[in-house]
PQR file with spaces between the fields and no chain letter, atoms N, CA, C, O and H, PARSE charges and radii, in Angstrom:
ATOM       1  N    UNK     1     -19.314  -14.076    5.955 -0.4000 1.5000
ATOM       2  CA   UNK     1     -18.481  -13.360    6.903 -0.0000 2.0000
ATOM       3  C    UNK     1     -19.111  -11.994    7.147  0.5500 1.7000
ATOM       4  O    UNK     1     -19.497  -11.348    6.172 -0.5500 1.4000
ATOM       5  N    UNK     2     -19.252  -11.469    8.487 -0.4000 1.5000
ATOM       6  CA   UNK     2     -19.773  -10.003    8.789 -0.0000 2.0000
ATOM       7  C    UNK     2     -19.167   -8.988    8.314  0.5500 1.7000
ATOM       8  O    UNK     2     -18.018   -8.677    8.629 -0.5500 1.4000
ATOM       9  H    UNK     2     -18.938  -11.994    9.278  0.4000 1.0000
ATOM      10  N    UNK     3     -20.000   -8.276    7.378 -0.4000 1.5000
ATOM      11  CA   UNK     3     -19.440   -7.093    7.108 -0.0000 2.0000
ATOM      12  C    UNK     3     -17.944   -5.867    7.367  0.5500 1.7000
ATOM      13  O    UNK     3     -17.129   -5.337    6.612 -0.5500 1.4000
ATOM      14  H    UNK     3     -20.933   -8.529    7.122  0.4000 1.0000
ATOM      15  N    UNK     4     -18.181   -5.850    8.698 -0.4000 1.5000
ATOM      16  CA   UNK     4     -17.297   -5.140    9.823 -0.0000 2.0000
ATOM      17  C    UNK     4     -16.454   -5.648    9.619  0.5500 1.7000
ATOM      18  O    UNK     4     -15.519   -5.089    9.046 -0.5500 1.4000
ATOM      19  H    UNK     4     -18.843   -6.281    9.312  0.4000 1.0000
ATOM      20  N    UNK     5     -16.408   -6.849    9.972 -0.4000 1.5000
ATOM      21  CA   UNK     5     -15.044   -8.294   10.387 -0.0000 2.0000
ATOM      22  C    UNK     5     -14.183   -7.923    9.137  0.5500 1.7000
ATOM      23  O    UNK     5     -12.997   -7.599    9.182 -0.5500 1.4000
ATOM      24  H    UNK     5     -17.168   -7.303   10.438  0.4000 1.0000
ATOM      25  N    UNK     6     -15.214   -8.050    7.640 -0.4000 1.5000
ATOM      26  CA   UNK     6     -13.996   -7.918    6.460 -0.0000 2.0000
ATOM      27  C    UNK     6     -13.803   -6.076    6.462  0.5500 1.7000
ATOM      28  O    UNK     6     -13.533   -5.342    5.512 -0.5500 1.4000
ATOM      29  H    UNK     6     -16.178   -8.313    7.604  0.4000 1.0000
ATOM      30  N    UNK     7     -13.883   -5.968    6.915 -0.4000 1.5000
ATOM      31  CA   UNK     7     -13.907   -4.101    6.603 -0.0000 2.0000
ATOM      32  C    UNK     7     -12.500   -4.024    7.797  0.5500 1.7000
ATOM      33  O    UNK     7     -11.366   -3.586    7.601 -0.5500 1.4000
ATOM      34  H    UNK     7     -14.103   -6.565    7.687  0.4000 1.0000
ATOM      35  N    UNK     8     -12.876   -4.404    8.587 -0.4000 1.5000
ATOM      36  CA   UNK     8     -11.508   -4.126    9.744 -0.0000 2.0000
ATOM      37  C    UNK     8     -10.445   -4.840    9.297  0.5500 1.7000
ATOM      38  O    UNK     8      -9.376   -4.232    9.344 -0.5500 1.4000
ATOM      39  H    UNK     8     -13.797   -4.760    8.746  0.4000 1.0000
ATOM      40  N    UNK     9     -10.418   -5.944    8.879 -0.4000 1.5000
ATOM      41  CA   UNK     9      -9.325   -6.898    7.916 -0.0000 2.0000
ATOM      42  C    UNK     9      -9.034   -6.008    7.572  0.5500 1.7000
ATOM      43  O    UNK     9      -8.263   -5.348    8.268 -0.5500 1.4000
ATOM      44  H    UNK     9     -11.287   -6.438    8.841  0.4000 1.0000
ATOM      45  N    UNK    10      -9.502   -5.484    6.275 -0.4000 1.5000
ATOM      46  CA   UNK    10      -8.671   -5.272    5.183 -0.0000 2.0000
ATOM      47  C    UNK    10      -8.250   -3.914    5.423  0.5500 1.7000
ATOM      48  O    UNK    10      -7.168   -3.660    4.893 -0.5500 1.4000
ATOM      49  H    UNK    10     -10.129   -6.020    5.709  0.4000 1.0000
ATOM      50  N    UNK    11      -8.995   -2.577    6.320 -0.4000 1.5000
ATOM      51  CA   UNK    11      -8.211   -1.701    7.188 -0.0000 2.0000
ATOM      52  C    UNK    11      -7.132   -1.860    7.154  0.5500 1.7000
ATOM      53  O    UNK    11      -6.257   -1.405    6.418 -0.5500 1.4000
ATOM      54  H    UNK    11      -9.874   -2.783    6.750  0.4000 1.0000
ATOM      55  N    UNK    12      -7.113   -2.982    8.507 -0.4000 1.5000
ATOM      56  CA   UNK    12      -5.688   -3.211    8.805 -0.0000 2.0000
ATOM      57  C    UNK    12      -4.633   -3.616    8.042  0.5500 1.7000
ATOM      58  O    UNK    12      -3.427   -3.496    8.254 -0.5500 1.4000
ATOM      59  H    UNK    12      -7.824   -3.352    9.104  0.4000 1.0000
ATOM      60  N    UNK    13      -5.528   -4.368    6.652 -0.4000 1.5000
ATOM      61  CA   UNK    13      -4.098   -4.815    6.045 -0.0000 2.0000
ATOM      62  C    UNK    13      -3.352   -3.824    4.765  0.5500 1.7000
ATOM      63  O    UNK    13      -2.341   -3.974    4.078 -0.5500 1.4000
ATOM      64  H    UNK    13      -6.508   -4.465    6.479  0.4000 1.0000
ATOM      65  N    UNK    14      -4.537   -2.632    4.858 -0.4000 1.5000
ATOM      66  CA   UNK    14      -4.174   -1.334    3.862 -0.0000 2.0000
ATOM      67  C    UNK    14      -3.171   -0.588    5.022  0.5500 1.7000
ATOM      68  O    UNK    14      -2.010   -0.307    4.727 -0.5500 1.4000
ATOM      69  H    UNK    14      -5.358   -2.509    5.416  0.4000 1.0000
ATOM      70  N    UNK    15      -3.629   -0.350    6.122 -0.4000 1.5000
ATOM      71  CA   UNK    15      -2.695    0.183    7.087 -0.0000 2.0000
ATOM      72  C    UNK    15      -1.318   -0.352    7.336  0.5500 1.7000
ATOM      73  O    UNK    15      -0.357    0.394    7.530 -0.5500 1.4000
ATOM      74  H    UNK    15      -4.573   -0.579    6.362  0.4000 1.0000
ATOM      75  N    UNK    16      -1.242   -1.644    7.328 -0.4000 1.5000
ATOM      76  CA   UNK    16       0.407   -1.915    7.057 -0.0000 2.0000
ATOM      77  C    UNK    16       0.789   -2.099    6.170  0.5500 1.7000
ATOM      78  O    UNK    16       2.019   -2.090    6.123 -0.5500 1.4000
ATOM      79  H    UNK    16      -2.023   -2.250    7.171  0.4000 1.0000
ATOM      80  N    UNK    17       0.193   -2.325    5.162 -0.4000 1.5000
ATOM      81  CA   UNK    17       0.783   -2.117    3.366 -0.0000 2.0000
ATOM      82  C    UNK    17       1.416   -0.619    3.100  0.5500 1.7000
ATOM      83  O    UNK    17       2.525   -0.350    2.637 -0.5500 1.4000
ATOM      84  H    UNK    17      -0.806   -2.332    5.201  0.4000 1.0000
ATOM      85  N    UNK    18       0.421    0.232    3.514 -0.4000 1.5000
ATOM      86  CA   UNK    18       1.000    1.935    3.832 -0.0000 2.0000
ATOM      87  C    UNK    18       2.174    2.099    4.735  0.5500 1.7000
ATOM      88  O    UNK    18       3.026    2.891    4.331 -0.5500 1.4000
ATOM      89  H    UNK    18      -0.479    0.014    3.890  0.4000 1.0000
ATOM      90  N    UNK    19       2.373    1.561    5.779 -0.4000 1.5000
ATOM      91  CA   UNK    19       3.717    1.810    6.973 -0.0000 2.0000
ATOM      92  C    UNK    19       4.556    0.876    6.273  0.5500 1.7000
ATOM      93  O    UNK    19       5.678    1.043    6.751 -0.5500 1.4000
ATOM      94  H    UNK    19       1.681    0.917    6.108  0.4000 1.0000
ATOM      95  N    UNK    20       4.607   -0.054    5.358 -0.4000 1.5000
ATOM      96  CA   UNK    20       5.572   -1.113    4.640 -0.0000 2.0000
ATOM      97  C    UNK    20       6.081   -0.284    3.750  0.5500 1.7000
ATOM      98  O    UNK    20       7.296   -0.125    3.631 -0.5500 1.4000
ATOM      99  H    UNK    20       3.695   -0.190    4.969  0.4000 1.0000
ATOM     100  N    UNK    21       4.961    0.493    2.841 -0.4000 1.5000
ATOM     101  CA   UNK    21       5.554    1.521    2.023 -0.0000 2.0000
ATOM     102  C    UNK    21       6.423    2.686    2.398  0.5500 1.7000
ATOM     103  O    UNK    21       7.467    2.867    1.770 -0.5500 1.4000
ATOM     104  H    UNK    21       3.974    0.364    2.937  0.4000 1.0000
ATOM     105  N    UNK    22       6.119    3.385    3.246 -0.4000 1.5000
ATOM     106  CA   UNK    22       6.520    4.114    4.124 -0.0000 2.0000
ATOM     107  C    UNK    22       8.251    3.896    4.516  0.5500 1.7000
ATOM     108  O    UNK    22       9.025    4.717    4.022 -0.5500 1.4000
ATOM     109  H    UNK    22       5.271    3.238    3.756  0.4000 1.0000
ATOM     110  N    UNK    23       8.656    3.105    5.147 -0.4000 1.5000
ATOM     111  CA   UNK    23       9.749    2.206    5.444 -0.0000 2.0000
ATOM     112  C    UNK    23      10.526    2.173    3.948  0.5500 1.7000
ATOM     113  O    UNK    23      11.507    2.765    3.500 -0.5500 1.4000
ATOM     114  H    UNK    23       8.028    2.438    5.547  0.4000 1.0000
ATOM     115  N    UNK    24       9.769    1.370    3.512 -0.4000 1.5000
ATOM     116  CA   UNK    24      10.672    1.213    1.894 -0.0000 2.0000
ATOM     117  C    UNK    24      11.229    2.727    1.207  0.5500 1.7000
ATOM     118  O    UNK    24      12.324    2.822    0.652 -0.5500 1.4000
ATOM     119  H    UNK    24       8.972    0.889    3.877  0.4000 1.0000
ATOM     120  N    UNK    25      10.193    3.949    1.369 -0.4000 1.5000
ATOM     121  CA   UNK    25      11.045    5.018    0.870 -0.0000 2.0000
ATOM     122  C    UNK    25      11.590    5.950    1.744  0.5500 1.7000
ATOM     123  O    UNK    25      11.956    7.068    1.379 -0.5500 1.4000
ATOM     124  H    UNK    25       9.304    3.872    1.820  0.4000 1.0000
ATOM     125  N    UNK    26      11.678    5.426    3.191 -0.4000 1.5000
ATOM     126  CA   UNK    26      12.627    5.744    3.755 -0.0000 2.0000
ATOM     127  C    UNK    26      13.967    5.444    3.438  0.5500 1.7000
ATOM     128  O    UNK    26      14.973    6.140    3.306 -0.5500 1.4000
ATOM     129  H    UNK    26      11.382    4.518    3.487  0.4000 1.0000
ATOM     130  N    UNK    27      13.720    4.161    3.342 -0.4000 1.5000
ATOM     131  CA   UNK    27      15.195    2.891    2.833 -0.0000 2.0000
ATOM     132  C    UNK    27      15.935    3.806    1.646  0.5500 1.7000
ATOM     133  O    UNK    27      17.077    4.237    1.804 -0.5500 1.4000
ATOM     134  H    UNK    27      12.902    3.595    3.450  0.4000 1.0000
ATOM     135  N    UNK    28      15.343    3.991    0.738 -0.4000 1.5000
ATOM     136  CA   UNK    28      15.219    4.078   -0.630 -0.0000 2.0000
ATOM     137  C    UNK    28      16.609    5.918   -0.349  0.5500 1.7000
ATOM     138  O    UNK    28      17.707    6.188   -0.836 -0.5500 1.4000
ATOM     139  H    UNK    28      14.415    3.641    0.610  0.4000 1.0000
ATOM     140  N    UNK    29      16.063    6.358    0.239 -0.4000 1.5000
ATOM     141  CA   UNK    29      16.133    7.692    0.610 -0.0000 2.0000
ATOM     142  C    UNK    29      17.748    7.753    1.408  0.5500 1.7000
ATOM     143  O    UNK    29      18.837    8.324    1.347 -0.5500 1.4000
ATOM     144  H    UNK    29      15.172    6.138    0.634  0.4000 1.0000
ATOM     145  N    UNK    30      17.171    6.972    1.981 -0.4000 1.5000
ATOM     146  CA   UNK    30      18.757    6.871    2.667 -0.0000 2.0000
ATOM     147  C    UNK    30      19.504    6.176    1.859  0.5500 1.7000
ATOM     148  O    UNK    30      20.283    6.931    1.278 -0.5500 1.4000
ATOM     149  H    UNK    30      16.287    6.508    2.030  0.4000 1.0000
ATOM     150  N    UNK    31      19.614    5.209    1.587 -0.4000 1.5000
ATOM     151  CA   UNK    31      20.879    4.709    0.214 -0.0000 2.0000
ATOM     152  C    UNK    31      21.396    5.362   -0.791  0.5500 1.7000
ATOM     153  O    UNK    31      22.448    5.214   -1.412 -0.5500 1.4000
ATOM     154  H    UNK    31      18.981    4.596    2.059  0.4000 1.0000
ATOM     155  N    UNK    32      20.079    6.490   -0.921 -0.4000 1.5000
ATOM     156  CA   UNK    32      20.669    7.061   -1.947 -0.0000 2.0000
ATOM     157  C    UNK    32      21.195    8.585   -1.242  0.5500 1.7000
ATOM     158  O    UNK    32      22.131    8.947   -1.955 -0.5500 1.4000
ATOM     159  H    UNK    32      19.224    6.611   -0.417  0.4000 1.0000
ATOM     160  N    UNK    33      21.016    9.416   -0.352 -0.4000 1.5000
ATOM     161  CA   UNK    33      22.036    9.890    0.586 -0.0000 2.0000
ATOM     162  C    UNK    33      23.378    9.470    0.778  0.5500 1.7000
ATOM     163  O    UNK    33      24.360   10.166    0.522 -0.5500 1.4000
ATOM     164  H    UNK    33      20.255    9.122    0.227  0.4000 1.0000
ATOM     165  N    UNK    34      23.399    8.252    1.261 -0.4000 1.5000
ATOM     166  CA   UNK    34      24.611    7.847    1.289 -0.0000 2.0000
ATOM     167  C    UNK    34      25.158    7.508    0.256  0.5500 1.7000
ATOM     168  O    UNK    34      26.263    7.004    0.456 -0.5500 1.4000
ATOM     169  H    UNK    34      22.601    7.686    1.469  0.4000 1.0000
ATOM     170  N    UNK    35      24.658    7.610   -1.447 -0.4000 1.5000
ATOM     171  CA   UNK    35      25.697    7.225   -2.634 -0.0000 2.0000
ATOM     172  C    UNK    35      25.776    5.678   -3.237  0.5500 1.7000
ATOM     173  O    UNK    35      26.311    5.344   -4.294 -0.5500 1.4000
ATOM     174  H    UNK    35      23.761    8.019   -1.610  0.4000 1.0000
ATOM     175  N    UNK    36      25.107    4.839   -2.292 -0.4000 1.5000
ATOM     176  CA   UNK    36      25.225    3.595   -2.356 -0.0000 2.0000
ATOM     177  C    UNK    36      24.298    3.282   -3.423  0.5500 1.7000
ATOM     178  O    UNK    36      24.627    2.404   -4.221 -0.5500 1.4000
ATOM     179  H    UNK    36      24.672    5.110   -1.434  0.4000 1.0000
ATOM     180  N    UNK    37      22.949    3.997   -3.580 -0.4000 1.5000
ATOM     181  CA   UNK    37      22.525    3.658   -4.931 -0.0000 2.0000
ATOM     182  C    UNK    37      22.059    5.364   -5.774  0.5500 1.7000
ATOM     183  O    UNK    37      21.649    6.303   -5.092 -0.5500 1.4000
ATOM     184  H    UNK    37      22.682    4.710   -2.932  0.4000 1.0000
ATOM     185  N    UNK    38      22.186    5.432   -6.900 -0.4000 1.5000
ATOM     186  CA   UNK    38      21.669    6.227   -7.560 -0.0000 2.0000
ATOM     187  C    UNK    38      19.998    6.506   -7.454  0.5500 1.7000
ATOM     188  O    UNK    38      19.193    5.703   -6.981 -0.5500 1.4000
ATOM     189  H    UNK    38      22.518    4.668   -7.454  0.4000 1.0000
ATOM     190  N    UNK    39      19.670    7.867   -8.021 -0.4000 1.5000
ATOM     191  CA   UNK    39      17.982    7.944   -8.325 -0.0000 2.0000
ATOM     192  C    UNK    39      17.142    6.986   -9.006  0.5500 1.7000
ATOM     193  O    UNK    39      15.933    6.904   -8.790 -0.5500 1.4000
ATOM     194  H    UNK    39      20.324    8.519   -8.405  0.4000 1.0000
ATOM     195  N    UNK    40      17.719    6.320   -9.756 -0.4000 1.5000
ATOM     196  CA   UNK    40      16.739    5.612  -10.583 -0.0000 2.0000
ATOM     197  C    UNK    40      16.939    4.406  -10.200  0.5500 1.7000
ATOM     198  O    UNK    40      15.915    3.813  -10.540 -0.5500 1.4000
ATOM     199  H    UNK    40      18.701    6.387   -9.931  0.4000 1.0000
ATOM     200  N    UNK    41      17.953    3.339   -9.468 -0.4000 1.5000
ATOM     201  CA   UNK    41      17.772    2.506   -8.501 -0.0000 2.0000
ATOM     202  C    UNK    41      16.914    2.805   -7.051  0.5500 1.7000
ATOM     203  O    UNK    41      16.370    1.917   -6.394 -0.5500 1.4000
ATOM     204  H    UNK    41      18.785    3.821   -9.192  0.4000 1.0000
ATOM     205  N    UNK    42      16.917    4.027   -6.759 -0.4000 1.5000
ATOM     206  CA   UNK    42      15.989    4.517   -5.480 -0.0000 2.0000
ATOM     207  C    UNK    42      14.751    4.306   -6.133  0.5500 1.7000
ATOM     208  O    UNK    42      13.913    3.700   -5.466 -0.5500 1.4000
ATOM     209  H    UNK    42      17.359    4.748   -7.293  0.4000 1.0000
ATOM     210  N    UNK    43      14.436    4.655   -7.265 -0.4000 1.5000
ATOM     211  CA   UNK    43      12.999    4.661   -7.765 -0.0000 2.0000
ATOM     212  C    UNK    43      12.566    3.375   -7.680  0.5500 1.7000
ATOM     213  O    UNK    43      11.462    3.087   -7.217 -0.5500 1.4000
ATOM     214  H    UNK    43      15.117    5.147   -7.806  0.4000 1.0000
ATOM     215  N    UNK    44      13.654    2.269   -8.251 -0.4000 1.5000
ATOM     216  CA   UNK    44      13.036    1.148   -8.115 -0.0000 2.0000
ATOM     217  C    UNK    44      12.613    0.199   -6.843  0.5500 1.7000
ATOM     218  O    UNK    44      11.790   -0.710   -6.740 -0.5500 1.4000
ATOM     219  H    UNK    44      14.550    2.503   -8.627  0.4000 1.0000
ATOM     220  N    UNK    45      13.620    0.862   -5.829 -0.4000 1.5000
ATOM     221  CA   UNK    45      13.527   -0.008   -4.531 -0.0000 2.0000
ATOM     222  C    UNK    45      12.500    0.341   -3.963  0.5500 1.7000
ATOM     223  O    UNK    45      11.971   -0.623   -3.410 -0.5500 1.4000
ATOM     224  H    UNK    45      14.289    1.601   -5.913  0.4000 1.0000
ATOM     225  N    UNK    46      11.695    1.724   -3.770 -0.4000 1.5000
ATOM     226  CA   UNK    46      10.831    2.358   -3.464 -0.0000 2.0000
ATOM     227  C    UNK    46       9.254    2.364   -3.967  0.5500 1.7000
ATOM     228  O    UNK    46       8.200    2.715   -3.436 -0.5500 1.4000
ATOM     229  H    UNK    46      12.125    2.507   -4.220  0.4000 1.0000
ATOM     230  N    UNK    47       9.607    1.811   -5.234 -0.4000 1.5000
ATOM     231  CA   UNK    47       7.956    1.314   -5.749 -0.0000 2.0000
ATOM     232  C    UNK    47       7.668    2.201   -7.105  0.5500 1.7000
ATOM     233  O    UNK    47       8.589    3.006   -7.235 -0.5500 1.4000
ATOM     234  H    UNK    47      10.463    1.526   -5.665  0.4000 1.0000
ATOM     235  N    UNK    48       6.963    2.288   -7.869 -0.4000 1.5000
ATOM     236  CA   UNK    48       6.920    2.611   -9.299 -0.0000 2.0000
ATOM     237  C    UNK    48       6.672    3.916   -9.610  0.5500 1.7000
ATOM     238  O    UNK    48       5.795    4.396  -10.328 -0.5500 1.4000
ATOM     239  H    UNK    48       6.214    1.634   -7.763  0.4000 1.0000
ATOM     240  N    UNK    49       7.818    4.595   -8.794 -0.4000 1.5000
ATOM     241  CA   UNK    49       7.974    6.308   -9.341 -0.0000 2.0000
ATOM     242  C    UNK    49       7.156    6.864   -8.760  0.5500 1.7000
ATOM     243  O    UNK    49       6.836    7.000   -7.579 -0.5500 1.4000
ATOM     244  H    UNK    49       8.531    4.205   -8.210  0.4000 1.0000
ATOM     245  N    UNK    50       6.598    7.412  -10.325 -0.4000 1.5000
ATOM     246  CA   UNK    50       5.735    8.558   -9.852 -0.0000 2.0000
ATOM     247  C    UNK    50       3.793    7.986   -9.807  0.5500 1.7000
ATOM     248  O    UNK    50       2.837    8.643  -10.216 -0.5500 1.4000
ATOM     249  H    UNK    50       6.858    7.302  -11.284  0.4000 1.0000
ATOM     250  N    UNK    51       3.778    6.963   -9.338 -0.4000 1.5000
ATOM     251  CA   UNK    51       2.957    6.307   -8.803 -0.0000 2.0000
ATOM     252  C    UNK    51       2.128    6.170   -7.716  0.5500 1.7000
ATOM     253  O    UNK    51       0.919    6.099   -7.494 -0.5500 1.4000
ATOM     254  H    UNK    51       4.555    6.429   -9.005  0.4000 1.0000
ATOM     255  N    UNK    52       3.541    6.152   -6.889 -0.4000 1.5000
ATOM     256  CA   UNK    52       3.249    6.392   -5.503 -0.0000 2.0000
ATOM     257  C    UNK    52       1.834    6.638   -4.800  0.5500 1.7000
ATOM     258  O    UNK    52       1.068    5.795   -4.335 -0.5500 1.4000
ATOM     259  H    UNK    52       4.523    6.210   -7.070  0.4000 1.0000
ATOM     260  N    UNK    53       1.729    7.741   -4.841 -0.4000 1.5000
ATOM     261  CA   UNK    53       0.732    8.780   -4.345 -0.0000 2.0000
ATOM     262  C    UNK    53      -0.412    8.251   -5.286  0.5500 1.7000
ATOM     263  O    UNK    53      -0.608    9.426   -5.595 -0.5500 1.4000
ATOM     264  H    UNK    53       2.352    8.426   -5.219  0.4000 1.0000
ATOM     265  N    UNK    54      -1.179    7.694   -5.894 -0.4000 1.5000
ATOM     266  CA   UNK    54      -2.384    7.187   -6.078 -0.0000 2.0000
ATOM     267  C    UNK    54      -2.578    5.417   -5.545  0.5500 1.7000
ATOM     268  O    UNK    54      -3.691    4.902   -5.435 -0.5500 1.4000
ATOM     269  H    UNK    54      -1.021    6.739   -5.643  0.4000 1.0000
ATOM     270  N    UNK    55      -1.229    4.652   -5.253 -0.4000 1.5000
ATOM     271  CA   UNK    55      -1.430    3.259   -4.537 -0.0000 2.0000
ATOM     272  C    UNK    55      -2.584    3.322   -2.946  0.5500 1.7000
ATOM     273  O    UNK    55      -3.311    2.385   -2.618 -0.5500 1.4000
ATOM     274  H    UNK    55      -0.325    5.070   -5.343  0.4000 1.0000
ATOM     275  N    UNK    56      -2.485    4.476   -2.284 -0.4000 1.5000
ATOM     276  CA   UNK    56      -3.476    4.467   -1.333 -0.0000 2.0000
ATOM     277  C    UNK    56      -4.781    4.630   -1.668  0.5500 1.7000
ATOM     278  O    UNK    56      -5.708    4.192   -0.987 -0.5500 1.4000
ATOM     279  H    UNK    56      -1.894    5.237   -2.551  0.4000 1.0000
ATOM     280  N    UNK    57      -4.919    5.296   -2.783 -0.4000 1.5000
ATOM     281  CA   UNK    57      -6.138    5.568   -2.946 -0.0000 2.0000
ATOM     282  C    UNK    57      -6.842    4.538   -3.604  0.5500 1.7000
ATOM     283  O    UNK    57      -7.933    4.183   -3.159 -0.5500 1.4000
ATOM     284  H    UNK    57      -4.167    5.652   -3.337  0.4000 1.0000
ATOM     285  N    UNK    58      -6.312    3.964   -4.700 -0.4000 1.5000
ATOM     286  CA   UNK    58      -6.238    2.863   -5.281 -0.0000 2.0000
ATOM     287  C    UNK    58      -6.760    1.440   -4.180  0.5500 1.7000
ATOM     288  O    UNK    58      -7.753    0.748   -4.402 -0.5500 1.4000
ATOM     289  H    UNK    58      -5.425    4.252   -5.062  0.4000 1.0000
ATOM     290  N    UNK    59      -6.135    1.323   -3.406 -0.4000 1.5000
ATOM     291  CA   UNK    59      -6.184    0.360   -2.184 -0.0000 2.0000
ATOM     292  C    UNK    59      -7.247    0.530   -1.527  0.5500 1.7000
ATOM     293  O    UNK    59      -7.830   -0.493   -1.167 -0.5500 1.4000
ATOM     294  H    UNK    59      -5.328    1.885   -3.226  0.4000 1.0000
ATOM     295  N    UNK    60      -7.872    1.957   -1.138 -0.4000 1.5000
ATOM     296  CA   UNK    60      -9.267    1.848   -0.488 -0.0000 2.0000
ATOM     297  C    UNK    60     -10.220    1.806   -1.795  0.5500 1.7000
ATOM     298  O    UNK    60     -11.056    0.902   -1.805 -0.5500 1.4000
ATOM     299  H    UNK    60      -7.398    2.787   -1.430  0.4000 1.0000
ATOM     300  N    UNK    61     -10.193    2.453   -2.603 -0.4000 1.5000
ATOM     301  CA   UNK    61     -10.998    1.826   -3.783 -0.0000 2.0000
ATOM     302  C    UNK    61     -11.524    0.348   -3.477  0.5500 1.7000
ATOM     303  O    UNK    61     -12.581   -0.114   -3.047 -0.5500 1.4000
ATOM     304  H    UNK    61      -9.514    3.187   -2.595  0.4000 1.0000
ATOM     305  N    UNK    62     -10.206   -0.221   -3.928 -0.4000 1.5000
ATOM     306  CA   UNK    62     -10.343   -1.821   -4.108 -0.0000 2.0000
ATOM     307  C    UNK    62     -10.968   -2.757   -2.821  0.5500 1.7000
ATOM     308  O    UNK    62     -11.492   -3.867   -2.916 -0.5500 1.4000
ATOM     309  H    UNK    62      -9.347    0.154   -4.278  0.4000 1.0000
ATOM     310  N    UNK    63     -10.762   -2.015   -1.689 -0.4000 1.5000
ATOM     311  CA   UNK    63     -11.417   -2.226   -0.116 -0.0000 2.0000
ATOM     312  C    UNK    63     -12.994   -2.268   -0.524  0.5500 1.7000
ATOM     313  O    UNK    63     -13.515   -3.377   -0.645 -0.5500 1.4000
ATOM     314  H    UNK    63     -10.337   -1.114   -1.611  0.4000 1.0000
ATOM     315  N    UNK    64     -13.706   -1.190   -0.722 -0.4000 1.5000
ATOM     316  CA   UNK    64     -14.791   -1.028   -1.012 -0.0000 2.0000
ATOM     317  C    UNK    64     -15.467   -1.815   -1.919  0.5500 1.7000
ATOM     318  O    UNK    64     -16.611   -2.227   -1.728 -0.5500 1.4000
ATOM     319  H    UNK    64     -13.283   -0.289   -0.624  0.4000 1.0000
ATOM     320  N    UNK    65     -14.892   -2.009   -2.769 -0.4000 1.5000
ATOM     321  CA   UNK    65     -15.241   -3.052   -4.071 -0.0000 2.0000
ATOM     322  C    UNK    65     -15.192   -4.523   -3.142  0.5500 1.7000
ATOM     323  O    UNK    65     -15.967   -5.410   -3.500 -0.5500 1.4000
ATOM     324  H    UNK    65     -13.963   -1.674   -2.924  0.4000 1.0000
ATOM     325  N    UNK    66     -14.367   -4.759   -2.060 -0.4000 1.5000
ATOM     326  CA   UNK    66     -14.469   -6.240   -1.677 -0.0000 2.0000
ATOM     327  C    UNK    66     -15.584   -6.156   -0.813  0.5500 1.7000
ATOM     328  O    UNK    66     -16.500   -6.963   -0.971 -0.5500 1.4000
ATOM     329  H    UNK    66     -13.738   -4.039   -1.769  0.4000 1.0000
ATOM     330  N    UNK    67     -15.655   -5.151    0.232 -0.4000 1.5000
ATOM     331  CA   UNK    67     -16.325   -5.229    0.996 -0.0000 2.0000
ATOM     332  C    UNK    67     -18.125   -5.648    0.571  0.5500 1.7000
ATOM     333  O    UNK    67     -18.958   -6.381    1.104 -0.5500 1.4000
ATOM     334  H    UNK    67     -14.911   -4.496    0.360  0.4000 1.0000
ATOM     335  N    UNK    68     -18.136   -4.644   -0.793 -0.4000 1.5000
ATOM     336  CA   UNK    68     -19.129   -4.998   -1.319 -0.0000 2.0000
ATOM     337  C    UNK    68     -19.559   -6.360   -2.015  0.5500 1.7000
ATOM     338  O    UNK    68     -20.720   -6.722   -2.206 -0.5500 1.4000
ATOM     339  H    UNK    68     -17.458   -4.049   -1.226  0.4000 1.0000
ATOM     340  N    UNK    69     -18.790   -6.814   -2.242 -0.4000 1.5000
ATOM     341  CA   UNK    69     -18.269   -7.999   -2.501 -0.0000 2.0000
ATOM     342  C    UNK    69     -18.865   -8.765   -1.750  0.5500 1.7000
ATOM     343  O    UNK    69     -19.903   -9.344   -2.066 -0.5500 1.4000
ATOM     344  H    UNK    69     -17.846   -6.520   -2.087  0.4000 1.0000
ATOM     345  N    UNK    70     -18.105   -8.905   -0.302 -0.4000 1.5000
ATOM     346  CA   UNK    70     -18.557   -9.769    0.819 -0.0000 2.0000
ATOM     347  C    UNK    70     -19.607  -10.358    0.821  0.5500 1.7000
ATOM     348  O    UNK    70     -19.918  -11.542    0.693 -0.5500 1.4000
ATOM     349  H    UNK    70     -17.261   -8.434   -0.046  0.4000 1.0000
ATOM     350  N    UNK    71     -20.587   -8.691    1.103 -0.4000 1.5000
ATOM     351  CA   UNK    71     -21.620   -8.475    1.180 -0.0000 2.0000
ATOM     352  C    UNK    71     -22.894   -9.020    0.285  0.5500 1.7000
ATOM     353  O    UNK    71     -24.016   -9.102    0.784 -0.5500 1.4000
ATOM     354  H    UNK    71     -20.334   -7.729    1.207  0.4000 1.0000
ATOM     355  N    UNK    72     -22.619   -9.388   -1.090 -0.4000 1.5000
ATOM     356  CA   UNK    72     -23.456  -10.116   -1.133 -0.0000 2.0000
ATOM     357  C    UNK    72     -23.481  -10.961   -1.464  0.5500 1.7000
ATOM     358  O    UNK    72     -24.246  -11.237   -2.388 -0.5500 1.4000
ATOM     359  H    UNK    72     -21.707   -9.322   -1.495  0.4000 1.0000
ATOM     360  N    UNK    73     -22.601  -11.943   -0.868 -0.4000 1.5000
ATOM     361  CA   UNK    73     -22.290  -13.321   -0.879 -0.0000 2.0000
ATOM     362  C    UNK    73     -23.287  -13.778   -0.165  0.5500 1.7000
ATOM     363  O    UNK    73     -23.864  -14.730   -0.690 -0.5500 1.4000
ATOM     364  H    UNK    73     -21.979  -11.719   -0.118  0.4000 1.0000
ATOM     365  N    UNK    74     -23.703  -13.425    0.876 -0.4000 1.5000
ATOM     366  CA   UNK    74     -24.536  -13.483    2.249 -0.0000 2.0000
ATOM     367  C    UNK    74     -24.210  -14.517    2.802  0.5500 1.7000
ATOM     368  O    UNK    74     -25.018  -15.416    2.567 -0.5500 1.4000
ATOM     369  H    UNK    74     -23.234  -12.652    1.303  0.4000 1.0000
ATOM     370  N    UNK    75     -23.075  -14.923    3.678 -0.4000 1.5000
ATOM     371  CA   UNK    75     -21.794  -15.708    3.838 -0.0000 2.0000
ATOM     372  C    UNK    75     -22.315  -15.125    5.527  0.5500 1.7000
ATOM     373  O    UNK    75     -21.635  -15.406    6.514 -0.5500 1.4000
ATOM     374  H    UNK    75     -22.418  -14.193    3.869  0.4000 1.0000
């Protein structure tokens, strides 16, 4: 498979994994505004705390590692 081809894949599929996340601690945020769930149920609906903030980085990491990957399959 061409290089690019898996590089734009998986772009795109880090880019809506991020706006999925995104959404979820919106969700998370508002339920718990409104009382309906506590902080530490928000934590859970929202994804693993104080985590957060290294899953993107983490994700292009792991991009790079496939891409390289791909690459020398010579596919």
């Amino acid at each position: 498979m061409d290089e690019k081809i898996v590089h734009e894949i998986l772009q795109d599929l880090f880019s809506s994994l991020e706006a999925l996340e995104t959404q979820s601690r919106a969700t998370s945020q508002f339920l718990k505004d409104k009382g309906i769930v506590n902080e530490e149920r928000a934590c859970a609906l929202s994804g693993a705390g104080g985590k957060r903030e290294q899953r993107p980085m983490a994700g292009r990491a792991g991009e790079d590692r496939l891409s390289a990957f791909g690459s020398d399959e010579g596919c």
